[in-house]
N, CA, C and O atoms as a CHARMM CRD file, in Angstrom:
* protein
*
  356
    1    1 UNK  N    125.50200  11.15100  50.99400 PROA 1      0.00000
    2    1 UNK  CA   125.51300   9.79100  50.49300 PROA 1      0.00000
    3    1 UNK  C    126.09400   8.89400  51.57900 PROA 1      0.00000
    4    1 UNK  O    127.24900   9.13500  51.93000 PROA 1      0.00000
    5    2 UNK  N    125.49200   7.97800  52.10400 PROA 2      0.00000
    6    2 UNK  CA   125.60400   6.91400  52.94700 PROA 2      0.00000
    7    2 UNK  C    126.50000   5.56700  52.15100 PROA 2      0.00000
    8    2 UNK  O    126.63400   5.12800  51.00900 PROA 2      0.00000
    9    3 UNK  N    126.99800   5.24800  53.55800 PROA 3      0.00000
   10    3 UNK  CA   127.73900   3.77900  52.58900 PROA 3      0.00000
   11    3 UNK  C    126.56700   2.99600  52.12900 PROA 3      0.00000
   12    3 UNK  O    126.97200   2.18200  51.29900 PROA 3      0.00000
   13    4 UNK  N    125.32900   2.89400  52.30500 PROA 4      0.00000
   14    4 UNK  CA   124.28900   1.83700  51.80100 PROA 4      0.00000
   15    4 UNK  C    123.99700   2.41700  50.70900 PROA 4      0.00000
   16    4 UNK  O    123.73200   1.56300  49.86300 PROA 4      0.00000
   17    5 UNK  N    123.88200   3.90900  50.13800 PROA 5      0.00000
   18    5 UNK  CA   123.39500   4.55600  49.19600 PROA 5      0.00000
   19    5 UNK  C    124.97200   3.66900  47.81900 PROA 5      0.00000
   20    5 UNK  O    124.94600   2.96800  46.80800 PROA 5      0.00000
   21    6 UNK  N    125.87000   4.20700  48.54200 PROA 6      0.00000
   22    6 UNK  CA   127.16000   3.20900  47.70300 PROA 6      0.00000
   23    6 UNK  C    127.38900   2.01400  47.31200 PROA 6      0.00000
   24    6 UNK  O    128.10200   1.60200  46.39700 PROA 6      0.00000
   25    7 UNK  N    126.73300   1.46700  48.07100 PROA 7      0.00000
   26    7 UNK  CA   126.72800  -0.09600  48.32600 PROA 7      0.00000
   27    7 UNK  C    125.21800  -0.82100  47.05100 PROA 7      0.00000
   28    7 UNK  O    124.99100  -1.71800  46.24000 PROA 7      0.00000
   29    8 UNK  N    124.71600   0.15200  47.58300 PROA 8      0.00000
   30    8 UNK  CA   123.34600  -0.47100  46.61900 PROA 8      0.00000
   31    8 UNK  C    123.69200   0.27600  44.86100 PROA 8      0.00000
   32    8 UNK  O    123.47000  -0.50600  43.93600 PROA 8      0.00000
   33    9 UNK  N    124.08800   1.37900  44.56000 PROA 9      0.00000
   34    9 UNK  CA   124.61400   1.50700  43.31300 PROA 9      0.00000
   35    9 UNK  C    125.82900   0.54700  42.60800 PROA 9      0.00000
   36    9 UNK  O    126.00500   0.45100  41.39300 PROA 9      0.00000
   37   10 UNK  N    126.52900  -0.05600  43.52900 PROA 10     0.00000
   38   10 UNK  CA   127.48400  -0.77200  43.23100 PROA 10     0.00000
   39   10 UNK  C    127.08500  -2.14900  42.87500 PROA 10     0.00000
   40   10 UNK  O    127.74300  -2.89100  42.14600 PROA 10     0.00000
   41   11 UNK  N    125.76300  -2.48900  43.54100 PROA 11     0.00000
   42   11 UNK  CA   125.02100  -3.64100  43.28500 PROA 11     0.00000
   43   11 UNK  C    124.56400  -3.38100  42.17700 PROA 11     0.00000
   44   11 UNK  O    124.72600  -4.22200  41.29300 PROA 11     0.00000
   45   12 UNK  N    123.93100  -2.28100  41.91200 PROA 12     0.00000
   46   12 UNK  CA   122.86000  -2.41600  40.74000 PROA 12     0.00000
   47   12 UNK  C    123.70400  -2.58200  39.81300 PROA 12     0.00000
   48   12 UNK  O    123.51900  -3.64300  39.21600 PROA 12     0.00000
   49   13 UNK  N    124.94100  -1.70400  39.27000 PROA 13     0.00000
   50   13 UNK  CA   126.00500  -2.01100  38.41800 PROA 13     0.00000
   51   13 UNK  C    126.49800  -3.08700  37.98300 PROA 13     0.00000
   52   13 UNK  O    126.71800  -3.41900  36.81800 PROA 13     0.00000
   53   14 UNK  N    126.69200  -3.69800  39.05100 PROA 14     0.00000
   54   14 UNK  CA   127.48300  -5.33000  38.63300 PROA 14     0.00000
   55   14 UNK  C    126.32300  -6.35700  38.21800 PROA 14     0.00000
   56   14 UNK  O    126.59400  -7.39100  37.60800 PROA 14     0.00000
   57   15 UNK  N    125.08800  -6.03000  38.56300 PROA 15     0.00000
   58   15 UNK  CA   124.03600  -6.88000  38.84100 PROA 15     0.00000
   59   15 UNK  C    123.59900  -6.50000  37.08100 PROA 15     0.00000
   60   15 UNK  O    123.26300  -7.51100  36.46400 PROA 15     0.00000
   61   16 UNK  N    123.56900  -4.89600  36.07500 PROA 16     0.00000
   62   16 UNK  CA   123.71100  -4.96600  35.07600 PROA 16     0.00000
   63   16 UNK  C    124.64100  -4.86900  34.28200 PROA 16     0.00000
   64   16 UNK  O    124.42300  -4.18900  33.28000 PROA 16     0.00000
   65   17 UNK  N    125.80900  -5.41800  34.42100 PROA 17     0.00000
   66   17 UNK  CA   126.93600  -5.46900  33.86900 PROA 17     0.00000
   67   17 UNK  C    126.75900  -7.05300  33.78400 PROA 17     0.00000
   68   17 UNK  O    127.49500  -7.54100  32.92600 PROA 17     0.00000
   69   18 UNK  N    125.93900  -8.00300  34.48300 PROA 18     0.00000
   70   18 UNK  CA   125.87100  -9.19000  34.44600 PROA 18     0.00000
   71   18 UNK  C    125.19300  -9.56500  33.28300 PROA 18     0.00000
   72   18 UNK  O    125.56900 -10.32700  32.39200 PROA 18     0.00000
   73   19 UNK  N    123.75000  -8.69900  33.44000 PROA 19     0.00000
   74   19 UNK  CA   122.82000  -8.70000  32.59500 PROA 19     0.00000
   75   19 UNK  C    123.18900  -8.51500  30.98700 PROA 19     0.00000
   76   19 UNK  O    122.71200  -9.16900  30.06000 PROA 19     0.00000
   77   20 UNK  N    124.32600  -7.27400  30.89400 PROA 20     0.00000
   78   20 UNK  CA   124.56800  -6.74200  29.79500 PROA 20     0.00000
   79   20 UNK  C    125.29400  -7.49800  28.81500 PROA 20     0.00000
   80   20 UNK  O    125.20700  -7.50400  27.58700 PROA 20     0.00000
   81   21 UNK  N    126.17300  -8.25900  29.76500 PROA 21     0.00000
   82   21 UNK  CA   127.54400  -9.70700  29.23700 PROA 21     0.00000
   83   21 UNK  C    127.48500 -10.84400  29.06500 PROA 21     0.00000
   84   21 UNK  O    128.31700 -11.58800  28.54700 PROA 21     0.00000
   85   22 UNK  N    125.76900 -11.23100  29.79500 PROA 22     0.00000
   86   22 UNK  CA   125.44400 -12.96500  29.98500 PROA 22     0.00000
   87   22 UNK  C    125.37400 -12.98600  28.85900 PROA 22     0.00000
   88   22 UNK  O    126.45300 -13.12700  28.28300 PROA 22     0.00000
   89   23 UNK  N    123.92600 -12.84300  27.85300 PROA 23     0.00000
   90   23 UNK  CA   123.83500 -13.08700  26.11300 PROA 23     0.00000
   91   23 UNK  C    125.11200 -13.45100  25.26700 PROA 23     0.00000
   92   23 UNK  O    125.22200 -14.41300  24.50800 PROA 23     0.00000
   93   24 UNK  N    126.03500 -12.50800  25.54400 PROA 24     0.00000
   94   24 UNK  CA   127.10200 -12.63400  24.90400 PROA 24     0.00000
   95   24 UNK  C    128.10400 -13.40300  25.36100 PROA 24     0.00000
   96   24 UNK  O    128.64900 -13.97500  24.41700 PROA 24     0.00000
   97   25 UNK  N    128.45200 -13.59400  26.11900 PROA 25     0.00000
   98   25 UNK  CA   129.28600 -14.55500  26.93000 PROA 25     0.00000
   99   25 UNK  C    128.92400 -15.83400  26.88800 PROA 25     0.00000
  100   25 UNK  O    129.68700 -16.77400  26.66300 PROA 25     0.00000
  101   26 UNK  N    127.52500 -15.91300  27.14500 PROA 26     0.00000
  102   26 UNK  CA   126.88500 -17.40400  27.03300 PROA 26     0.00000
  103   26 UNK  C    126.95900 -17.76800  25.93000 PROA 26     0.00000
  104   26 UNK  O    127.79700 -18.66600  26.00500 PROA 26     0.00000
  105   27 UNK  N    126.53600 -17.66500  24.52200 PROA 27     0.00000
  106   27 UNK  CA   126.50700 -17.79200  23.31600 PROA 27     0.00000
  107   27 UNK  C    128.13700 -18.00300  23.43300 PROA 27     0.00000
  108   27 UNK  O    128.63800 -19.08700  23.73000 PROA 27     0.00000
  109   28 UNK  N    128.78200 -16.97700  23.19500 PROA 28     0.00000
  110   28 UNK  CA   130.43600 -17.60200  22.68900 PROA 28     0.00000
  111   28 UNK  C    130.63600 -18.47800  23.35900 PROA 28     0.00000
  112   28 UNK  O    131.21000 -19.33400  22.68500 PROA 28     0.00000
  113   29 UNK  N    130.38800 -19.04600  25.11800 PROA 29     0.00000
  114   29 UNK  CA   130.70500 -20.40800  25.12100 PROA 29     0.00000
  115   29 UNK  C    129.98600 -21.50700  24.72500 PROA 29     0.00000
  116   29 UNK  O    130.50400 -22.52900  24.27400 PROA 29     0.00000
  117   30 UNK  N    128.48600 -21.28300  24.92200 PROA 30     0.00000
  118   30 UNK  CA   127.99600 -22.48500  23.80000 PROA 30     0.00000
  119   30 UNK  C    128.97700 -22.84600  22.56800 PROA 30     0.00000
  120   30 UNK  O    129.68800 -23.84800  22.63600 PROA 30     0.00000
  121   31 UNK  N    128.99100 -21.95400  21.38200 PROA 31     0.00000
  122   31 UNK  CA   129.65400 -22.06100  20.18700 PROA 31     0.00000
  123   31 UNK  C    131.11100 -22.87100  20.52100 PROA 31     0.00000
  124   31 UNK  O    131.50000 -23.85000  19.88400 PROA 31     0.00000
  125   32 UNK  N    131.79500 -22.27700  21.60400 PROA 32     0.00000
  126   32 UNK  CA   133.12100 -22.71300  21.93600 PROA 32     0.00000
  127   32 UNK  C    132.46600 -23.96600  22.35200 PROA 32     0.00000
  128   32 UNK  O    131.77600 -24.15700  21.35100 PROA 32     0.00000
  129   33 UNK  N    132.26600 -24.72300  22.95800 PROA 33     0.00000
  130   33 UNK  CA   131.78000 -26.03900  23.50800 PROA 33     0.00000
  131   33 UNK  C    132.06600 -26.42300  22.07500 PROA 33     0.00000
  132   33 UNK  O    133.18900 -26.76800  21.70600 PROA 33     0.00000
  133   34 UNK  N    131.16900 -26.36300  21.39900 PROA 34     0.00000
  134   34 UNK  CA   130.32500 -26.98900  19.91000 PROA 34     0.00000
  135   34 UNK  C    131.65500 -27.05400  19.32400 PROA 34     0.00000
  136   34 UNK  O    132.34100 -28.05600  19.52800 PROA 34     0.00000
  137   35 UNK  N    132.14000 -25.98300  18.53800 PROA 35     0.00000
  138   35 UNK  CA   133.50300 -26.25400  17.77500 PROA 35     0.00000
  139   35 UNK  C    134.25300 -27.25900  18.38300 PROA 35     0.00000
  140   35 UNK  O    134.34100 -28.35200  17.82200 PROA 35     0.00000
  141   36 UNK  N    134.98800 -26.98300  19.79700 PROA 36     0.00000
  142   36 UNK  CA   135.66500 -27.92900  20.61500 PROA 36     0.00000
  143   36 UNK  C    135.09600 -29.60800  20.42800 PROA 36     0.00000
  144   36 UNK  O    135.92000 -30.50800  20.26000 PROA 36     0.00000
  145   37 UNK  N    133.95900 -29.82400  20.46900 PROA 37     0.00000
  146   37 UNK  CA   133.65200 -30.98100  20.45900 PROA 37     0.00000
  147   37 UNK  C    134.03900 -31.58600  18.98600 PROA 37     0.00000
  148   37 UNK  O    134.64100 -32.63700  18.76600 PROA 37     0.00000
  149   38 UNK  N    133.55200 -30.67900  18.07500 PROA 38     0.00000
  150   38 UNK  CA   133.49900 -30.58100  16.55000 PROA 38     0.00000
  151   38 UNK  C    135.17200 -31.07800  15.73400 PROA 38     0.00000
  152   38 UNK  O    135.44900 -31.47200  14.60100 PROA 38     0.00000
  153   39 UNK  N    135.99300 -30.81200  16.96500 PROA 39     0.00000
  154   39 UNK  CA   137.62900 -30.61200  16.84800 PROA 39     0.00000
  155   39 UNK  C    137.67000 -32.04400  17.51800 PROA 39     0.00000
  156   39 UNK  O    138.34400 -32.93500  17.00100 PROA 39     0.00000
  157   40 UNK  N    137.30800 -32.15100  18.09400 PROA 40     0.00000
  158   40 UNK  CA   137.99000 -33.33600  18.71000 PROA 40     0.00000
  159   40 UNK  C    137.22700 -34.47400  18.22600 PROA 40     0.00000
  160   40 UNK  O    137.73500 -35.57500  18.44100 PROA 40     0.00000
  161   41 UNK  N    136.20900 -34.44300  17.67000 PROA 41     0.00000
  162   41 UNK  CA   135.43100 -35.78500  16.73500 PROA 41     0.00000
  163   41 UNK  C    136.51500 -35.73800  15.38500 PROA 41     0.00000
  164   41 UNK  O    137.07700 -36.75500  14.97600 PROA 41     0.00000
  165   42 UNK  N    136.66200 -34.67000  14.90400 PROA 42     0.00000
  166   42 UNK  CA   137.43200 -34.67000  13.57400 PROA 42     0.00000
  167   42 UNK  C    138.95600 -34.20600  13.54100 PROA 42     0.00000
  168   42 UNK  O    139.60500 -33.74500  12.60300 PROA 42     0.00000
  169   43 UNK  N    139.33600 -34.47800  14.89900 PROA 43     0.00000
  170   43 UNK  CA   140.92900 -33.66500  14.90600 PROA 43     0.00000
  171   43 UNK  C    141.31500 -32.81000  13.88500 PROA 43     0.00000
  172   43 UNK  O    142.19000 -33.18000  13.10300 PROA 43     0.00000
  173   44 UNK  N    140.62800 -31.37700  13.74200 PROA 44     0.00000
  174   44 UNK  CA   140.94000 -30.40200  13.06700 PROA 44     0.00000
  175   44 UNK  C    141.55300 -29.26700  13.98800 PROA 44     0.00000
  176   44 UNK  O    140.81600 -28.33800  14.31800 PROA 44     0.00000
  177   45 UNK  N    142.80100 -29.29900  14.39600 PROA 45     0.00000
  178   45 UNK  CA   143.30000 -28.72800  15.32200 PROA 45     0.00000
  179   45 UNK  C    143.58400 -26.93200  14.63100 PROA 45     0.00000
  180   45 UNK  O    144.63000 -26.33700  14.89000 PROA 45     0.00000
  181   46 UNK  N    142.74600 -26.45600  13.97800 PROA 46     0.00000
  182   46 UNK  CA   142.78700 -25.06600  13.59100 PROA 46     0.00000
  183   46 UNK  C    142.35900 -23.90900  14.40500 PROA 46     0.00000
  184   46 UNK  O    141.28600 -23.89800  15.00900 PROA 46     0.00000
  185   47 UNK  N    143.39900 -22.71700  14.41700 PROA 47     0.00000
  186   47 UNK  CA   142.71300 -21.63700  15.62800 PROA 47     0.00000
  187   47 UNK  C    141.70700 -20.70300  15.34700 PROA 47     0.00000
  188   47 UNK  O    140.77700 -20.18800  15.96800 PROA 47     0.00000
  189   48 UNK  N    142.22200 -20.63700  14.11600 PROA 48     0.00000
  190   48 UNK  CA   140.72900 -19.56900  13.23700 PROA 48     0.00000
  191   48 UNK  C    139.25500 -20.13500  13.95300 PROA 48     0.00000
  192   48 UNK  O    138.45300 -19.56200  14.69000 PROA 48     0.00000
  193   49 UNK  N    139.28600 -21.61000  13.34900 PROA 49     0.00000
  194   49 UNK  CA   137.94500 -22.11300  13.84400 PROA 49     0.00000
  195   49 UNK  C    137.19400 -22.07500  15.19300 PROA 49     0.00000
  196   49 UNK  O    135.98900 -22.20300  15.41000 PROA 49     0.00000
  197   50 UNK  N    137.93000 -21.92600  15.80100 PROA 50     0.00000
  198   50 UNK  CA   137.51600 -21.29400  17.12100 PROA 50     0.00000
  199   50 UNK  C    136.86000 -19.78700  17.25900 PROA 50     0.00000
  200   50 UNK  O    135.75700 -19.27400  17.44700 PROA 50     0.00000
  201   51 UNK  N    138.04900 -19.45100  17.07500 PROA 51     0.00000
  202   51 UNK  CA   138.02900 -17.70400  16.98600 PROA 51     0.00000
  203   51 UNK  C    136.47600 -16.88600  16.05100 PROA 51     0.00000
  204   51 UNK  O    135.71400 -15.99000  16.41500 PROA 51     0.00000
  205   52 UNK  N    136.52200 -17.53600  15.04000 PROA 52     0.00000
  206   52 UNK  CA   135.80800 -16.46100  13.71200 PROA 52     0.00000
  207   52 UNK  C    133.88100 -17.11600  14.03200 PROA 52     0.00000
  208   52 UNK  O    132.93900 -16.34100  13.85900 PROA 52     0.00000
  209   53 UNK  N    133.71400 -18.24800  14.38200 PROA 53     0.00000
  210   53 UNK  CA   132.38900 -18.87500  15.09100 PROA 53     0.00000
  211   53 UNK  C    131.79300 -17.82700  16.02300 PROA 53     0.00000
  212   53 UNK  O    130.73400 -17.24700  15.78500 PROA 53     0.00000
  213   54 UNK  N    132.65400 -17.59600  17.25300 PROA 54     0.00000
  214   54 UNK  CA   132.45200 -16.72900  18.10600 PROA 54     0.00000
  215   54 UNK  C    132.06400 -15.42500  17.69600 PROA 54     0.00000
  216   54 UNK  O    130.96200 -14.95700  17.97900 PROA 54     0.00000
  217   55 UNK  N    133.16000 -14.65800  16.86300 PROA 55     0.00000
  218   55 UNK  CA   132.79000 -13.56600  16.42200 PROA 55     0.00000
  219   55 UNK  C    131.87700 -13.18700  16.18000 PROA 55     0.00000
  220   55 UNK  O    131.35000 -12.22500  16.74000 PROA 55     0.00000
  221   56 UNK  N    131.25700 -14.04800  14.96300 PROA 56     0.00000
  222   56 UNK  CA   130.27800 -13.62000  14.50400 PROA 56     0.00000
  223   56 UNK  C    128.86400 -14.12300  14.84000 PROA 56     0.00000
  224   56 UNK  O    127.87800 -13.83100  14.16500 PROA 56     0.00000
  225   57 UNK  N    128.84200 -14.88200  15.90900 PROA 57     0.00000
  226   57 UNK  CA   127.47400 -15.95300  16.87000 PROA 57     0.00000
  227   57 UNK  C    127.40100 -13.79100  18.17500 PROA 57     0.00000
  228   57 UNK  O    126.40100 -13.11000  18.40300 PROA 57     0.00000
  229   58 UNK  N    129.01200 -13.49600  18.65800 PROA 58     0.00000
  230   58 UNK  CA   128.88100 -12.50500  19.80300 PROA 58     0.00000
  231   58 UNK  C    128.18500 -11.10600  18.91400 PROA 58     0.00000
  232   58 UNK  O    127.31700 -10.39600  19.42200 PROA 58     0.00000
  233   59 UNK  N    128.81800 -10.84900  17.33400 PROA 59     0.00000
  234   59 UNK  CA   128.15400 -10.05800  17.12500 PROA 59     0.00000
  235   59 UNK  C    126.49800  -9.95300  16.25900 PROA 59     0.00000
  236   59 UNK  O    125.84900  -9.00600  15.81500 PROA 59     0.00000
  237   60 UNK  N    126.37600 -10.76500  16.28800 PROA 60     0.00000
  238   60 UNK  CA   124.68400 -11.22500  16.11000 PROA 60     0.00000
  239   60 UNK  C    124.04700 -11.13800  17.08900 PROA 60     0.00000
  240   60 UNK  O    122.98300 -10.52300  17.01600 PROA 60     0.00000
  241   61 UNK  N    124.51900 -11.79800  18.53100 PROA 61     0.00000
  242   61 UNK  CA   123.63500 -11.62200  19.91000 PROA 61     0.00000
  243   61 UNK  C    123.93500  -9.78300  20.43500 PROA 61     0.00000
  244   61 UNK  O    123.15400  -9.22200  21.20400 PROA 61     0.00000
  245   62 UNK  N    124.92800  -9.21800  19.96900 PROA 62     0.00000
  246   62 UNK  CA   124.84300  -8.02000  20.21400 PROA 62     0.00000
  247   62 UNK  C    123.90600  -7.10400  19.09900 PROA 62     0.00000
  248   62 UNK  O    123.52900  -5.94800  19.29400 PROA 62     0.00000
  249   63 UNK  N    123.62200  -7.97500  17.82100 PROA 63     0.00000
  250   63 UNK  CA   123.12400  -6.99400  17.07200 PROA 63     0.00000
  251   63 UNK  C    121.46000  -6.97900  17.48100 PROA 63     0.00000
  252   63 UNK  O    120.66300  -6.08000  17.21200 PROA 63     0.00000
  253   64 UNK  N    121.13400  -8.49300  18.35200 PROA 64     0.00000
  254   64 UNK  CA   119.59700  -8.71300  18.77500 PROA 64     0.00000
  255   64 UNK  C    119.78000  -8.18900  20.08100 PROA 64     0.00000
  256   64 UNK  O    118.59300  -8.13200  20.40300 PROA 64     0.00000
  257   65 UNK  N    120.36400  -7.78900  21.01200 PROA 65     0.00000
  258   65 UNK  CA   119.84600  -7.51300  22.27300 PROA 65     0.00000
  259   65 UNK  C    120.59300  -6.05100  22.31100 PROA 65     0.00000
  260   65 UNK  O    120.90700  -5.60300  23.41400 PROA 65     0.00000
  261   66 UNK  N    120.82800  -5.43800  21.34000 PROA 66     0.00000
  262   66 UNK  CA   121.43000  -3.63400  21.60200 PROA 66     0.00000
  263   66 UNK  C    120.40800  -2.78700  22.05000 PROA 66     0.00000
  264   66 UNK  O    120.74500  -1.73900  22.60000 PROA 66     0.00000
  265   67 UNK  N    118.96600  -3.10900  21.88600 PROA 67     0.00000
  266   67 UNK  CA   117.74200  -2.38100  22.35100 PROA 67     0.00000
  267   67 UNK  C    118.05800  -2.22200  23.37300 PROA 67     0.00000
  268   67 UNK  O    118.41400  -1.18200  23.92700 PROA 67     0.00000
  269   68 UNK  N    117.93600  -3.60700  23.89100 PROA 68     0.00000
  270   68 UNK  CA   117.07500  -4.05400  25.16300 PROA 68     0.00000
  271   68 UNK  C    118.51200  -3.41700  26.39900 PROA 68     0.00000
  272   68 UNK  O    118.30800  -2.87400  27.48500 PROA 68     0.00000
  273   69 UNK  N    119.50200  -3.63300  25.94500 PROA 69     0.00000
  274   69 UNK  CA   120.28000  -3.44300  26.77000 PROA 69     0.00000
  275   69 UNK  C    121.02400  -1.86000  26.67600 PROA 69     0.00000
  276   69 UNK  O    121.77400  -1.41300  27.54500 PROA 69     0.00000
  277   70 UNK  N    120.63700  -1.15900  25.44500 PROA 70     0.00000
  278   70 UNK  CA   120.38300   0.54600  25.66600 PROA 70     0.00000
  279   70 UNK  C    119.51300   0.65900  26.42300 PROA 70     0.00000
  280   70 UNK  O    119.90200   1.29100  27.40500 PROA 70     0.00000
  281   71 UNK  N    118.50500   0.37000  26.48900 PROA 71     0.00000
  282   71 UNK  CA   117.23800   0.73000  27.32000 PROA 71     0.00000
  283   71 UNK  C    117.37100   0.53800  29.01400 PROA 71     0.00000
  284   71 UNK  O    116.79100   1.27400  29.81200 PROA 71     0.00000
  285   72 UNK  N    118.40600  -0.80000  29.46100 PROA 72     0.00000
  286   72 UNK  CA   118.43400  -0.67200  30.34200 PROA 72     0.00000
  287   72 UNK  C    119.84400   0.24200  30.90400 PROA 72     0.00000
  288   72 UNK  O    119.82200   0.82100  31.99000 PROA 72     0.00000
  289   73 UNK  N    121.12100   0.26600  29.92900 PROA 73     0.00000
  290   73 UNK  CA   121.72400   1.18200  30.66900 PROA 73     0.00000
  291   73 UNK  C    121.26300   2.75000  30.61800 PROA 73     0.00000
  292   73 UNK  O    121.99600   3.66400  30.99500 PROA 73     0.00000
  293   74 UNK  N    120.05100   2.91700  30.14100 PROA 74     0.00000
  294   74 UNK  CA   119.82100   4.18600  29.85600 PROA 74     0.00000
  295   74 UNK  C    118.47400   4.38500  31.35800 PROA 74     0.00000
  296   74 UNK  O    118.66200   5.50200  31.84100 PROA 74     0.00000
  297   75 UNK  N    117.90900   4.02800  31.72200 PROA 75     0.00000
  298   75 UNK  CA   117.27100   3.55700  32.87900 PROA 75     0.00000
  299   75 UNK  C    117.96000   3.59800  34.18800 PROA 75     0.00000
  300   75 UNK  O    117.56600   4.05800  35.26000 PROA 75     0.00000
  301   76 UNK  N    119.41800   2.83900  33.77700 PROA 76     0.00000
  302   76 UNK  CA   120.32000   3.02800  35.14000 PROA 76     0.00000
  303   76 UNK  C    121.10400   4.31600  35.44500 PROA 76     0.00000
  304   76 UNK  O    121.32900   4.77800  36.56300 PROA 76     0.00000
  305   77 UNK  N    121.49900   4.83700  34.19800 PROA 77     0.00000
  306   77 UNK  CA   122.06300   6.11000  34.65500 PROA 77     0.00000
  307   77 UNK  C    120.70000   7.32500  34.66100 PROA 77     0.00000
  308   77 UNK  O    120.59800   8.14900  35.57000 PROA 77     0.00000
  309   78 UNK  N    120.32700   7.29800  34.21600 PROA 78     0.00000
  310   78 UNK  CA   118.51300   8.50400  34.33700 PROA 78     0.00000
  311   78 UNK  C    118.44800   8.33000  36.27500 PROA 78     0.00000
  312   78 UNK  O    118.28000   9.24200  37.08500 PROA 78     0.00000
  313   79 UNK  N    118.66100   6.73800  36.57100 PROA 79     0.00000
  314   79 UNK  CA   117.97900   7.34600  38.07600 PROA 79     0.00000
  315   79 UNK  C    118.92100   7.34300  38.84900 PROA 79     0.00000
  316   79 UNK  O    118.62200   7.45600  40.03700 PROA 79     0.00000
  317   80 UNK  N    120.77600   7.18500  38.39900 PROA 80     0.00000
  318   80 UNK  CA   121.96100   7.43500  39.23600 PROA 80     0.00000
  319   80 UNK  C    121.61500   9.04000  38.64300 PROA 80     0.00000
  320   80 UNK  O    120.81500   9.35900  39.52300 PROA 80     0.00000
  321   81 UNK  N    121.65700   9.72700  38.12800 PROA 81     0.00000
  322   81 UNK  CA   121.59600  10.85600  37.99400 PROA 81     0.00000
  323   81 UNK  C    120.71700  11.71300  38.59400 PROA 81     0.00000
  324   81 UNK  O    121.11100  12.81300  38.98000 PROA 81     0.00000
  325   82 UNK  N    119.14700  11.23200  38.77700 PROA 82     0.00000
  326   82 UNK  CA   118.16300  11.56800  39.64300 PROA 82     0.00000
  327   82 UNK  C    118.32800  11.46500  40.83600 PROA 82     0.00000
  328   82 UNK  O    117.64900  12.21800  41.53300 PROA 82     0.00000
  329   83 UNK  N    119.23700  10.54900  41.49500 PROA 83     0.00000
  330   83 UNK  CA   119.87600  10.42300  42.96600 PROA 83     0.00000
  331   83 UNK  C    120.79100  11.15700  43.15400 PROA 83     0.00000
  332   83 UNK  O    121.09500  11.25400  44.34200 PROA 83     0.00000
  333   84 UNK  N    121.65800  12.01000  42.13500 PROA 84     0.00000
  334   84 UNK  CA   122.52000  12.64700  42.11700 PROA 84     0.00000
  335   84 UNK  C    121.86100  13.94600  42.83100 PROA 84     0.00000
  336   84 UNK  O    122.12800  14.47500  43.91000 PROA 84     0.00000
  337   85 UNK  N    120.96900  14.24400  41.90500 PROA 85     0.00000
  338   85 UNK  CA   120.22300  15.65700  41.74200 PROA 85     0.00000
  339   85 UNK  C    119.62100  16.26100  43.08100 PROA 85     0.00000
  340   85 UNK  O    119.63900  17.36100  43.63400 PROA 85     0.00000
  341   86 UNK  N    118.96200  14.73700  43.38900 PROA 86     0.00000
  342   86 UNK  CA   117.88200  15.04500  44.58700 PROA 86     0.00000
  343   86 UNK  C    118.99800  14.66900  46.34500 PROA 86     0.00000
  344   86 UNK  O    118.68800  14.71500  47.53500 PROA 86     0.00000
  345   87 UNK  N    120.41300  14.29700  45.55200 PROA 87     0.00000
  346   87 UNK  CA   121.24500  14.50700  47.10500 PROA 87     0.00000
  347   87 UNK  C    121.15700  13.35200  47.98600 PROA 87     0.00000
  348   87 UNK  O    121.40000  13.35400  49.19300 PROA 87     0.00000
  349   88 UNK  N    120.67900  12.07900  47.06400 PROA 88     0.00000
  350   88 UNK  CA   120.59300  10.70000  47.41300 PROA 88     0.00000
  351   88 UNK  C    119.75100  10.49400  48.78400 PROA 88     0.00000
  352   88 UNK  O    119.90700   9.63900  49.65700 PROA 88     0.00000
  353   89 UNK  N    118.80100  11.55700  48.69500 PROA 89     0.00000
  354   89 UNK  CA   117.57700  11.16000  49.69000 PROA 89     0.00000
  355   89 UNK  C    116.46200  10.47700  49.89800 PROA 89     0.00000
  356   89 UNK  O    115.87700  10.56400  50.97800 PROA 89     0.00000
């Protein structure tokens, strides 16, 4: 295994670890925007309201994209493992 063989697994990783967290990350800050604005038109300075929006906006976008994003960490380790096998040639 070469430092480029390292270097490019380390890419692909972060590159789907990006993939895997945007949906969800993005959505809770949309929602966070929205409440925040929502708070400050109506000075309802409550923490729940923040908090429980998110929750359940992050686990909805996890309950629609769990396919798609099994499928791809299952894709990434099948061919880190196939590089394993074959001695990263």
């Amino acid at each position: 295994m070469t430092e480029g063989d390292a270097l490019e697994i380390v890419q692909q990783a972060i590159w789907l670890t990006i993939v895997l967290a945007g949906p969800v990350v993005g959505s809770a800050m949309v929602i966070g925007v929205g409440v925040a604005f929502f708070q400050a038109l109506t000075q309802i300075q409550e923490m729940t309201l923040t908090f429980v929006p998110k929750l359940i906006v992050g686990f909805l976008i996890i309950l629609l994209t769990g396919s798609y994003s099994g499928s791809l960490l299952k894709v990434f380790t099948e061919q880190l493992y196939l590089r394993i096998a074959l001695g990263f040639k």
